[in-house]
TORMARLUM-57951 format. One line per 3 residues: number of its first residue (from 1); for each residue x, y, z of C-alpha. Coordinates in steps of 0.25 Angstrom, whole numbers, plus 5000, padded with zeros to 4 digits. Example, Ala and Ser with C-alpha at 12.3 -4.5 7.8 and 13.67 -1.06 7.14 Angstrom:
1) 5049/4982/5031; 5055/4996/5029
***
This chain:
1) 4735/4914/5371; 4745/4924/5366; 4759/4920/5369
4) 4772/4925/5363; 4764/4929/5351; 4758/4918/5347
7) 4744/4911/5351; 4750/4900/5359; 4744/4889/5366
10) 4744/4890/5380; 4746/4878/5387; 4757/4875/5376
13) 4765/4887/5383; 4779/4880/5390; 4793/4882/5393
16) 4806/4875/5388; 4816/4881/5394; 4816/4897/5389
19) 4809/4893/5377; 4793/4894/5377; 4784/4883/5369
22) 4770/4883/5364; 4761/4881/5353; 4753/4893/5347
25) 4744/4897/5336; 4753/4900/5323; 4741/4905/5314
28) 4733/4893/5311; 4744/4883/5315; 4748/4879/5328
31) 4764/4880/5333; 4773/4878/5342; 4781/4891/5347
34) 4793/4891/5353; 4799/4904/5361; 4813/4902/5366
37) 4828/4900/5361; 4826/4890/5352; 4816/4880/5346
40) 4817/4870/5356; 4820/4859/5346; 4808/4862/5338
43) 4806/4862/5323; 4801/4877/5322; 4803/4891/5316
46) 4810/4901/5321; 4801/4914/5323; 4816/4922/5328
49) 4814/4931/5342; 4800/4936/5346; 4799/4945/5359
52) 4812/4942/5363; 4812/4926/5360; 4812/4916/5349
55) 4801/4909/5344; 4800/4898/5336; 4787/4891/5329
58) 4788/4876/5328; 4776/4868/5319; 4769/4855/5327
61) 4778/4845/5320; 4781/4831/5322; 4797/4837/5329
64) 4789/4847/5336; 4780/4839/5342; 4793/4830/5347
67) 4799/4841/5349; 4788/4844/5361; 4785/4831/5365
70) 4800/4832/5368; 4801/4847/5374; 4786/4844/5382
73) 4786/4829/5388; 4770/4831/5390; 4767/4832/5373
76) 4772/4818/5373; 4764/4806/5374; 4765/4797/5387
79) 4758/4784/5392; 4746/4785/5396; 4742/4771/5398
82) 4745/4769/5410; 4736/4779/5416; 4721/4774/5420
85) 4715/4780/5409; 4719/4785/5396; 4711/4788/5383
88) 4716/4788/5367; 4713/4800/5360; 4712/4797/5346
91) 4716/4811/5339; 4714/4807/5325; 4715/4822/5321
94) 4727/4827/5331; 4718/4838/5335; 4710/4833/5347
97) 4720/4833/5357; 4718/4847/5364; 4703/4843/5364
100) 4708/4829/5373; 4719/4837/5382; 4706/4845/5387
103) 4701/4833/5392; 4712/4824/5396; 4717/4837/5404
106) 4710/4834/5414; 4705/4819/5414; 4712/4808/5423
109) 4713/4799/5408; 4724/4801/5401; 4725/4803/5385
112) 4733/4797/5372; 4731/4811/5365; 4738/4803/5352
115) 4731/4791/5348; 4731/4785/5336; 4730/4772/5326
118) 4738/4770/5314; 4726/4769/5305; 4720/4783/5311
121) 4735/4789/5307; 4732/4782/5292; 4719/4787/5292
124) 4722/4802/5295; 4736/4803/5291; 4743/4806/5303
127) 4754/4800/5309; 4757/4797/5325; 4768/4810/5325
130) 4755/4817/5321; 4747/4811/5332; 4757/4812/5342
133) 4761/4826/5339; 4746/4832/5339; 4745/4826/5352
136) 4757/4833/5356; 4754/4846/5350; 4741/4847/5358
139) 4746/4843/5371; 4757/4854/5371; 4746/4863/5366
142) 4737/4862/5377; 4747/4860/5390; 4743/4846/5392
145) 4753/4837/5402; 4746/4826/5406; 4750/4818/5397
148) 4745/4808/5382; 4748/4796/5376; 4750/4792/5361
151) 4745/4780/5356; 4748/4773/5343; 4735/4767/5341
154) 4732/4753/5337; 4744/4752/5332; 4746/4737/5324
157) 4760/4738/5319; 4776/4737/5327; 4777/4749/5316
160) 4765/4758/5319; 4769/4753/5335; 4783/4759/5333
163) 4780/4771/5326; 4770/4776/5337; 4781/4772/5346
166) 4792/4779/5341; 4783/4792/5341; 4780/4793/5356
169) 4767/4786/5358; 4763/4780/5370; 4754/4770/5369
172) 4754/4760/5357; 4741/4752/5354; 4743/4741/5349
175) 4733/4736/5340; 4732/4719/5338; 4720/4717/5331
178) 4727/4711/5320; 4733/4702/5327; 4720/4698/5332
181) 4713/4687/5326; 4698/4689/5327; 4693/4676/5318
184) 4695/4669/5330; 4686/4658/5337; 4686/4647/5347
187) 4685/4638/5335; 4696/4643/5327; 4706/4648/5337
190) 4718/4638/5338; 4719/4629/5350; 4724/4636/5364
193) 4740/4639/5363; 4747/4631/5374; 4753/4643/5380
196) 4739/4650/5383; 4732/4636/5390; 4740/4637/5401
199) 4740/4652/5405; 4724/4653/5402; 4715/4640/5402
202) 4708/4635/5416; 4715/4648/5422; 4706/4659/5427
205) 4711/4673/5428; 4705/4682/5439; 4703/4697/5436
208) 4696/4706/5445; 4685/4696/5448; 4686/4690/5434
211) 4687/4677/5428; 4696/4674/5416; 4695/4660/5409
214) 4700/4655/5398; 4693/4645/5390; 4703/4637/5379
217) 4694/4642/5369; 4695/4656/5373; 4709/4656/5373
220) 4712/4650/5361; 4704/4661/5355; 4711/4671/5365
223) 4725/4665/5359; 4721/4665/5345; 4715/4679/5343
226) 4724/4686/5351; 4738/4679/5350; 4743/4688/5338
229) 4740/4700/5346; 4749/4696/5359; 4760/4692/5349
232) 4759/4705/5342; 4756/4715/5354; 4768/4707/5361
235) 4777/4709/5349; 4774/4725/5349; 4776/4725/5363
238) 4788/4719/5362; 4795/4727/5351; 4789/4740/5357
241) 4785/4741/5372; 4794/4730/5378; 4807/4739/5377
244) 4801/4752/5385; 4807/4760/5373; 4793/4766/5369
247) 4786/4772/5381; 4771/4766/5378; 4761/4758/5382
250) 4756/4746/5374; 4741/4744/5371; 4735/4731/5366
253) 4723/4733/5355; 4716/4722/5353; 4703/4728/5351
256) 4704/4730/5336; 4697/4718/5331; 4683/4714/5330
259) 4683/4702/5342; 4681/4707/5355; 4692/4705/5366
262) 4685/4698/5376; 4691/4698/5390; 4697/4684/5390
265) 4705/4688/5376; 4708/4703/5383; 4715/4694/5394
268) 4721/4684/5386; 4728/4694/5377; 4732/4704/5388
271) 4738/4693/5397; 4746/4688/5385; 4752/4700/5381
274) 4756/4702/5396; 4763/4688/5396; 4769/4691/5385
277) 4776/4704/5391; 4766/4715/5385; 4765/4726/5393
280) 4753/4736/5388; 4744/4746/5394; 4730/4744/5388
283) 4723/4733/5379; 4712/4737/5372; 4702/4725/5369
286) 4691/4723/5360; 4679/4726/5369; 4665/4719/5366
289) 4657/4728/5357; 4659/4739/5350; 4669/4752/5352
292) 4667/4757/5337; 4673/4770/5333; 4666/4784/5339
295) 4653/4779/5346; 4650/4772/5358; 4651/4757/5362
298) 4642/4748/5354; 4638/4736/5361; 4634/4729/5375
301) 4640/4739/5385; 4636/4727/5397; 4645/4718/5390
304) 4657/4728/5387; 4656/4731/5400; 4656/4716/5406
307) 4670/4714/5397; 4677/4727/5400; 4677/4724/5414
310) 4685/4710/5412; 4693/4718/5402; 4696/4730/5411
313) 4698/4720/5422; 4710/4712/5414; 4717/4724/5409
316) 4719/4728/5424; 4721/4715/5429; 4733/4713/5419
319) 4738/4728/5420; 4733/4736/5408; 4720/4745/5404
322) 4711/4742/5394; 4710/4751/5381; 4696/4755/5374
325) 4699/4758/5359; 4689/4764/5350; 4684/4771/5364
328) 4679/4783/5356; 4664/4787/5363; 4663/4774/5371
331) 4653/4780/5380; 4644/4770/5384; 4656/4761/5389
334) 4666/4771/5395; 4659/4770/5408; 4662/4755/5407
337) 4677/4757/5402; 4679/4767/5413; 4673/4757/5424
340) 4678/4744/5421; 4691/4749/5418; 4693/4756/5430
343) 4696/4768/5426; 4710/4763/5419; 4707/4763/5403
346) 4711/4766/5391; 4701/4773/5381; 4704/4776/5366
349) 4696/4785/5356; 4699/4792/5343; 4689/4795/5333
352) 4681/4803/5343; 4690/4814/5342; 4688/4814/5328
355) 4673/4813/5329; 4672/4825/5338; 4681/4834/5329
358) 4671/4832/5319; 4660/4835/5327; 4667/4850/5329
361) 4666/4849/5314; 4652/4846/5312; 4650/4858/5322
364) 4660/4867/5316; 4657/4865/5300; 4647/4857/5296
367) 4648/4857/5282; 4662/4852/5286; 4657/4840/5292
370) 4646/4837/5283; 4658/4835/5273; 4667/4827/5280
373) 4653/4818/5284; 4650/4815/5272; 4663/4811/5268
376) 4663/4802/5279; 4651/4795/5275; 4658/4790/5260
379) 4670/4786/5269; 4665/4779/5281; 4666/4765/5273
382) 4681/4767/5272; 4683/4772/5286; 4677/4760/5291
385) 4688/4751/5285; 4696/4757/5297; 4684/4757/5308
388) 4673/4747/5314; 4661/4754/5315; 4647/4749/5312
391) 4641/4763/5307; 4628/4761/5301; 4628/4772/5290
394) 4612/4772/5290; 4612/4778/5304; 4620/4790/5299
397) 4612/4801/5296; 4610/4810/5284; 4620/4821/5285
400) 4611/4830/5276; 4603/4829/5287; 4608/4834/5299
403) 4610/4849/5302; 4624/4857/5303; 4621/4860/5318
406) 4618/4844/5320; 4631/4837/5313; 4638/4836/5325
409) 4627/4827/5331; 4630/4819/5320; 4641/4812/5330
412) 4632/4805/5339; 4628/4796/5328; 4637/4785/5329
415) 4638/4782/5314; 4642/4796/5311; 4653/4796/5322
418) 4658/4783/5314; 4659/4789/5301; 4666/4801/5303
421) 4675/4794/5315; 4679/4783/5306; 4680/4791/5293
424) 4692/4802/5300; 4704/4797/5291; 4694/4798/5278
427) 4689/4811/5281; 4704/4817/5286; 4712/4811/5275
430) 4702/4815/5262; 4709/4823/5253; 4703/4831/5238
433) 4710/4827/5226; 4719/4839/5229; 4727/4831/5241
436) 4719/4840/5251; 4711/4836/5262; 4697/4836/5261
439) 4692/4838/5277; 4704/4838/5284; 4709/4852/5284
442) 4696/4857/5285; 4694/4849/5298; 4707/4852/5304
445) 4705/4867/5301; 4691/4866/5309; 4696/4857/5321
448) 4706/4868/5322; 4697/4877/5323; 4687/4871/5332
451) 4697/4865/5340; 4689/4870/5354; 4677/4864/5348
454) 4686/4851/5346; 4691/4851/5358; 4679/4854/5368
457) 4671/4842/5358; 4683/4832/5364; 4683/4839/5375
460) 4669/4832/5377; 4669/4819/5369; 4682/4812/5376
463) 4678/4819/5388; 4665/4809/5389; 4674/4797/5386
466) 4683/4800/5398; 4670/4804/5407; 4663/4789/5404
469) 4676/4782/5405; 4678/4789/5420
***
């Protein structure tokens, strides 16, 4: 809409006292506008009086996002834990989340619109005021109040821990797989520690129905795998949470590793970190199978189905929810989560995003995403350094093959939804022998002018995640 004469945004139309703030079109660049006395504190250019009032133009900038974050409580991020349900949007572009407010507008889950890993920031040169900030931006743009959280995501070090901290975000995940010792077995786990023998041998624990027992060789495996993760997750807690001064919630990851988390182990960790005065909001465990990056569950749904229910039913019996990483197109076991949860979950995806973004390429420009295909072809060996998948790279087929109007079908097959969601960081950060980018410019230039396109594909995607986990 036409507004002061400039396009303007809308729903970013709002008052501070005589002044007048929104964000509006600036050619191809978007700003924020400022029509009162002065600039409100932010960092902008002085455009002198128009029509009776003085404007001024400020750039989206790191101060100008604090700056509104400050001026407009609701661009900041808040806990979100503590509701039933929340879901981790994963925006590795720092474009998706207009397309995610048109869902969560009007969905009872609430969202963690900034989400993001340490080794997704390496991979495609951001940093967590970027993260933040974008998610900012868009929620000022398009009026939403409900509320989002930001999560530093699995997040290994007391550095990276306080850096995301001292930036405002909510939720830290605290990743503890290297702490995790996953070589061991009942016959090379040390004896039983005295201090767990008394607290959990020939003792049954009761939980909705359920029997937890402890046999001295399950324990002494339960202690020696999992005792460096307590001492570390209790030492971050400590140095971080136990003080109030961060307003966070604390998540326990302890599904980064190849073992799975049985029940038994899920209790014993849990349960030991409570004793040991951790408070957290969600645990994520290793579930039994496989939740591989951007395609559905692979392996027996009956049996994920019998151990999330003893999962689900310790996490409310000692007071927190479970978390399910890696929950990118997870249809087949939604229904399942959603059920044995009971309706009290927390669901985190990422690389779908991406993967739909590049769908609206293959729609938009297919000679476009024939390139960037290929590429990632002759880079998937290094992507998968970083990611486990099991692509089997006879089961892609020939790109020469396949029609323009048929490349976006191209992302039903699993092994191409892997080797473009995995090779993102290699295709963003590839520069000519100039310093230029390759393909990012050209696909930030097309996202932005396709961003409905972009936003109705979200629109439907994570709408079908929230749909089978209700």
């Amino acid at each position: 809409m036409q507004y002061l004469g400039y396009e303007a945004f809308e729903k970013s139309i709002n008052n501070v006292g005589t002044s007048v703030v929104f964000m509006a079109k600036d050619n191809d660049e978007t700003v924020i506008i400022i029509s009162g006395p002065d600039s409100l504190g932010f960092k902008a250019e002085d455009l002198g009086v128009e029509d009776d009032n003085r404007k001024f133009k400020a750039k989206l900038t790191h101060d100008n996002a604090c700056v509104l974050r400050k001026l407009f409580p609701f661009t900041a991020p808040v806990r979100v834990l503590g509701k039933p349900k929340s879901f981790g949007l994963g925006d590795r572009l720092g474009i998706a989340t207009p397309g995610h407010i048109d869902l969560f507008k009007d969905k009872d889950a609430y969202p963690v619109f900034a989400q993001q890993s340490i080794r997704e920031l390496t991979l495609t040169n951001r940093t967590y005021e970027d993260v933040l900030n974008c998610a900012t931006f868009a929620v000022y743009r398009e009026g939403y109040k409900k509320g989002f959280g930001a999560d530093g995501d699995h997040l290994k070090t007391a550095k990276d821990v306080e850096y995301a901290l001292s930036l405002g975000f909510t939720m830290i995940t605290l990743d503890c797989s290297e702490h995790i010792k996953n070589d061991i077995t009942s016959a090379n786990a040390p004896p039983v520690p005295e201090k767990y023998k008394g607290k959990y041998l020939n003792k049954t624990f009761n939980i909705e129905g359920i029997s937890i027992e402890f046999s001295e060789d399950e324990l002494k495996q339960c202690a020696a795998i999992y005792e460096g993760a307590i001492i570390h997750a209790t030492e971050i807690y400590k140095q971080f949470f136990a003080s109030g001064k961060y307003d966070a919630d604390f998540e326990i990851s302890i599904d980064e590793t190849v073992s799975v988390t049985t029940p038994l182990q899920h209790f014993f960790v849990a349960r030991e970190l409570l004793d040991a005065g951790v408070s957290f909001a969600t645990v994520a465990p290793r579930f039994c199978g496989e939740f591989q990056k951007g395609i559905d569950y692979i392996g027996d749904i009956a049996q994920f189905e019998k151990e999330i229910k003893v999962h689900a039913a310790i996490a409310r019996h000692l007071g927190y929810k479970l978390s399910i990483h890696s929950g990118s197109d997870k249809f087949s076991v939604f229904p399942i989560i959603g059920r044995e949860t009971k309706g009290k979950w927390h669901v985190k995806t990422a690389g779908t995003n991406w993967l739909e973004a590049m769908r609206v390429v293959a729609i938009t420009d297919p000679a476009l995403y024939r390139e960037v295909h290929s590429y990632a072809l002759g880079a998937f060996d290094e992507a998968r350094k970083y990611y486990h998948v099991t692509t089997d790279m006879a089961k892609l087929p020939d790109l020469k093959t396949v029609k323009d109007e048929d490349l976006p079908k191209l992302f039903e097959n699993n092994e191409v939804r892997q080797v473009i969601h995995i090779t993102y960081g290699l295709i963003l950060s590839l520069k000519n022998s100039s310093g230029s980018f390759v393909y990012k410019d050209r696909l930030y230039k097309l996202w932005s002018e396709h961003e409905g396109e972009y936003r109705k594909a979200l629109l439907k995607h994570i709408g079908k995640h929230l749909d089978l986990l209700n």
